[in-house]
C-alpha positions as CSV (number, residue, x, y, z in Angstrom):
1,X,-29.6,22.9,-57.2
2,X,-27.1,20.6,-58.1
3,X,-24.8,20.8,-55.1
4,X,-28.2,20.9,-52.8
5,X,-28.9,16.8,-54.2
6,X,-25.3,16.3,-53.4
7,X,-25.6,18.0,-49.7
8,X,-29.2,15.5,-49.7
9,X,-27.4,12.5,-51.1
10,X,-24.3,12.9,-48.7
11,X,-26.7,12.9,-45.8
12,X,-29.0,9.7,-47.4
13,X,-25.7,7.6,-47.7
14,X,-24.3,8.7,-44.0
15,X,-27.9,7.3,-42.5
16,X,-27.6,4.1,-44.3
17,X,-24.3,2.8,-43.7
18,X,-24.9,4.0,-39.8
19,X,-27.9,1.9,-39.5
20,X,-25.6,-0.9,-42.0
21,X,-22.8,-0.4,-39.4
22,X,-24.9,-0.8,-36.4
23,X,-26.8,-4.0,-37.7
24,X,-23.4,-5.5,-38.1
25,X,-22.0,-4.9,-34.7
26,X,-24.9,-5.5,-32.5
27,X,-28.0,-7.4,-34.6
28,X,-25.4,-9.6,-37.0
29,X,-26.4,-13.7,-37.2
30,X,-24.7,-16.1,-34.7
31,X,-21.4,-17.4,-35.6
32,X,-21.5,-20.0,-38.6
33,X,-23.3,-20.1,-41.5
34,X,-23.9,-18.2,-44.8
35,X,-25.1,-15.6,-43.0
36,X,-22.7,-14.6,-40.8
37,X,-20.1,-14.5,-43.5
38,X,-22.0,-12.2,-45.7
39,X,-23.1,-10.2,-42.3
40,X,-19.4,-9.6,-41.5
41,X,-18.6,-8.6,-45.5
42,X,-21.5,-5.8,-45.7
43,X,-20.7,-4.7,-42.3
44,X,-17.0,-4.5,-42.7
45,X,-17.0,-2.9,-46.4
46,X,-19.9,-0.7,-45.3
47,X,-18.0,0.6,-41.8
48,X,-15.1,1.5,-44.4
49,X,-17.4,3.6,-46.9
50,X,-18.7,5.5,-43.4
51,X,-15.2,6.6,-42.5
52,X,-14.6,7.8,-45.9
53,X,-17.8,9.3,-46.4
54,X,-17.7,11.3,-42.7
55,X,-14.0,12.3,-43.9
56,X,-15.8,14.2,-46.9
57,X,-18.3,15.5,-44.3
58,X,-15.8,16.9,-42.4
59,X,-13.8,18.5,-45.4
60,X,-17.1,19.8,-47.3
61,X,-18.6,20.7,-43.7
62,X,-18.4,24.7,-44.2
63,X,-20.2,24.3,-47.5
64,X,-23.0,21.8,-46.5
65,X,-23.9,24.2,-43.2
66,X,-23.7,27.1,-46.0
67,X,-26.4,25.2,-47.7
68,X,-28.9,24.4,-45.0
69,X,-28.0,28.4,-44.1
70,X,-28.7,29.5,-47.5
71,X,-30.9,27.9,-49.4
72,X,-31.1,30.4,-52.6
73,X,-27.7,32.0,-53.0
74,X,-27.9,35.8,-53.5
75,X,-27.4,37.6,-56.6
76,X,-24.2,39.6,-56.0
77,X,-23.9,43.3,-58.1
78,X,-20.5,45.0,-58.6
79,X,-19.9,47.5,-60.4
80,X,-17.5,46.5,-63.1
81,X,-17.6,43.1,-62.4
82,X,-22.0,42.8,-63.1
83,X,-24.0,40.3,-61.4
84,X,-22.1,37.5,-59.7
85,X,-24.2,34.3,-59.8
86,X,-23.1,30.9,-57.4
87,X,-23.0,27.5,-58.7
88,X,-21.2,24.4,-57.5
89,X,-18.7,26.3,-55.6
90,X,-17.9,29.6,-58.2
91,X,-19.0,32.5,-58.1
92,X,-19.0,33.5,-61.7
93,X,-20.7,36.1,-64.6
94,X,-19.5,36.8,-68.2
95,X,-18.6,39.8,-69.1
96,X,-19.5,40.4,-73.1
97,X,-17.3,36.7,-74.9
98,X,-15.2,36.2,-71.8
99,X,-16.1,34.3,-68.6
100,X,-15.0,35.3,-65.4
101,X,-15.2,33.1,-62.0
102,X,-13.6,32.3,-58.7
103,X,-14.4,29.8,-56.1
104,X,-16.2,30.9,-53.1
105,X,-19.1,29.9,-50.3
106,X,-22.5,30.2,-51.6
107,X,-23.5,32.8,-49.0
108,X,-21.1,35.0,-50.8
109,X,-18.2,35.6,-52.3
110,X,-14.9,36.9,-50.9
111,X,-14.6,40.7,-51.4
112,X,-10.2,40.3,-51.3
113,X,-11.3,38.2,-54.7
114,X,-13.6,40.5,-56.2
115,X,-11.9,43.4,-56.1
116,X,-8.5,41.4,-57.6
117,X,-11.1,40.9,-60.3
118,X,-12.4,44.0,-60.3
119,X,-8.8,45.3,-60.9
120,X,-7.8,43.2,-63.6
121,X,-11.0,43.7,-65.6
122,X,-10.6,47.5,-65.1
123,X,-6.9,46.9,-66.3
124,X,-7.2,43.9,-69.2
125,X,-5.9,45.6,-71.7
126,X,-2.7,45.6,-69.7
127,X,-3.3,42.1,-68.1
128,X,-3.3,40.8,-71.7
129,X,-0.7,42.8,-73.3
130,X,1.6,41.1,-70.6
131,X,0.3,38.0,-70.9
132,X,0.2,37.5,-74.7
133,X,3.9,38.9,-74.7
134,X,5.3,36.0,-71.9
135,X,3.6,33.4,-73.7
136,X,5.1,34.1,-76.4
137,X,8.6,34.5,-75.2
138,X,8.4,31.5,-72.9
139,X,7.0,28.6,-75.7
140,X,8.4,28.4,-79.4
141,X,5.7,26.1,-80.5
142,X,3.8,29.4,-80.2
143,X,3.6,31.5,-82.7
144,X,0.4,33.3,-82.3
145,X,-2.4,33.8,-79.3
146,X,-6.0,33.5,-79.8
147,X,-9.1,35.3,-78.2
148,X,-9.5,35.9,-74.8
149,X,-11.8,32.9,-73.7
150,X,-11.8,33.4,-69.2
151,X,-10.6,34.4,-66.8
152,X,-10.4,33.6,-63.4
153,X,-8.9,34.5,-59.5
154,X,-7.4,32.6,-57.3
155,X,-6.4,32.7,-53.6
156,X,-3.1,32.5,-52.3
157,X,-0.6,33.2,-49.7
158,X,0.5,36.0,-50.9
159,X,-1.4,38.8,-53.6
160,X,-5.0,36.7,-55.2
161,X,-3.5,35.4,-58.6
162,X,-5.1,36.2,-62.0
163,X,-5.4,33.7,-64.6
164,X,-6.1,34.3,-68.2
165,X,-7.3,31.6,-70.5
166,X,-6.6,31.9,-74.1
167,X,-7.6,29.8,-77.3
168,X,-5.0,28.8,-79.4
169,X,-6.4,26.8,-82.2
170,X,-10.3,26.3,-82.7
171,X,-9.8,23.1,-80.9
172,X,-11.4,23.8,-77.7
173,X,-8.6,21.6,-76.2
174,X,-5.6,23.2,-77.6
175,X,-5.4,26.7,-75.2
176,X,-3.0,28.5,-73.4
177,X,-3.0,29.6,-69.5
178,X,-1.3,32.6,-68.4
179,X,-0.7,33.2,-64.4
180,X,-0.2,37.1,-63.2
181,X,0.5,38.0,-59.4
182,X,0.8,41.4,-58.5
183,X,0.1,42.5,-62.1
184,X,3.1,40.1,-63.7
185,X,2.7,37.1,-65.2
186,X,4.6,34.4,-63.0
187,X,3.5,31.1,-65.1
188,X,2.7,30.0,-68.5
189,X,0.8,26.9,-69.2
190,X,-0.3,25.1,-72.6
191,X,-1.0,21.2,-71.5
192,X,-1.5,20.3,-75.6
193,X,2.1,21.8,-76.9
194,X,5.4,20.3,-76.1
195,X,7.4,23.0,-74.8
196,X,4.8,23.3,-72.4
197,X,7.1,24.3,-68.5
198,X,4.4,22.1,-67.0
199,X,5.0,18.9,-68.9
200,X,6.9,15.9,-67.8
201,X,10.5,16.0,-69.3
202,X,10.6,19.8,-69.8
203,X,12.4,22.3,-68.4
């Protein structure tokens, strides 16, 4: 519902600085005057917020046709995964304490990405075992990894990557993210600890 408002609002906005735009280039006051000098701010800052705003268009176009296509988006059943549900661009559905999701078009989602998921949930045990044991090895300010909280799929050039999402601490800030292509963890990420790869001044 959410991303329907935006597809509405998008479309509202696109109208309005058109018929802004088009007041200012052919229906603007005479030269000289209070007028004319407020005509030619609107007009300019509003034909600037049209070229950005069709640049969005253009980038979101696949998923605003995929809205006016499909209104409702469907439930999706797999067998391990359960029902996969669409909102704002995921496809997700939680599986007992843990969440797992993907991005994908709301008239479905990809099956090369639900059947990477459907592999690592048949395999977590694994998946984590792995994960929990590069962590560990890879960050010192580690000492222990919390409870499975997500995880997700993403798409690349090569094999979909899996990413699992741990909780370190009871702050719901402090967590831990483990990338795995292929079955092997690749990339270790904890934004809130200072050995973390991905921070500035670390190796």
């Amino acid at each position: 519902m959410a991303h329907g408002s935006g597809c509405r609002n998008v479309i509202i906005v696109i109208v309005a600085l058109a018929v802004v735009g088009a007041w200012w280039w052919f229906g603007a006051p005479p030269e000289g005057g209070i007028l004319h000098f407020i005509a030619n701010m609107v007009g300019a800052t509003s034909s600037f917020i049209l070229v950005v705003t069709l640049y969005a268009f253009v980038v979101n176009f696949g998923r605003i046709v995929d809205w006016f296509v499909v209104r409702v988006p469907p439930s999706v059943h797999d067998a391990v995964l359960g029902d996969l549900r669409y909102d704002d661009g995921r496809w997700s559905t939680h599986l007992g304490t843990m969440r797992f999701s993907f991005e994908g078009r709301r008239r479905g989602p990809d099956e090369v990405l639900v059947r990477a998921g459907s592999d690592a949930v048949s395999n977590l045990d694994g998946y984590e075992r792995r994960a929990r044991a590069f962590a560990l090895e890879r960050l010192a300010s580690v000492g222990s990894v919390g409870m499975l909280r997500s995880l997700s799929v993403e798409k690349t050039d090569k094999a979909p990557a899996i990413v699992l999402w741990f909780d370190l601490s009871d702050d719901p800030e402090d967590f831990l993210q483990v990338t795995l292509v292929a079955g092997e963890p690749t990339q270790v990420e904890a934004p809130n600890r200072s050995d973390n790869p991905q921070a500035p001044g670390t190796a």
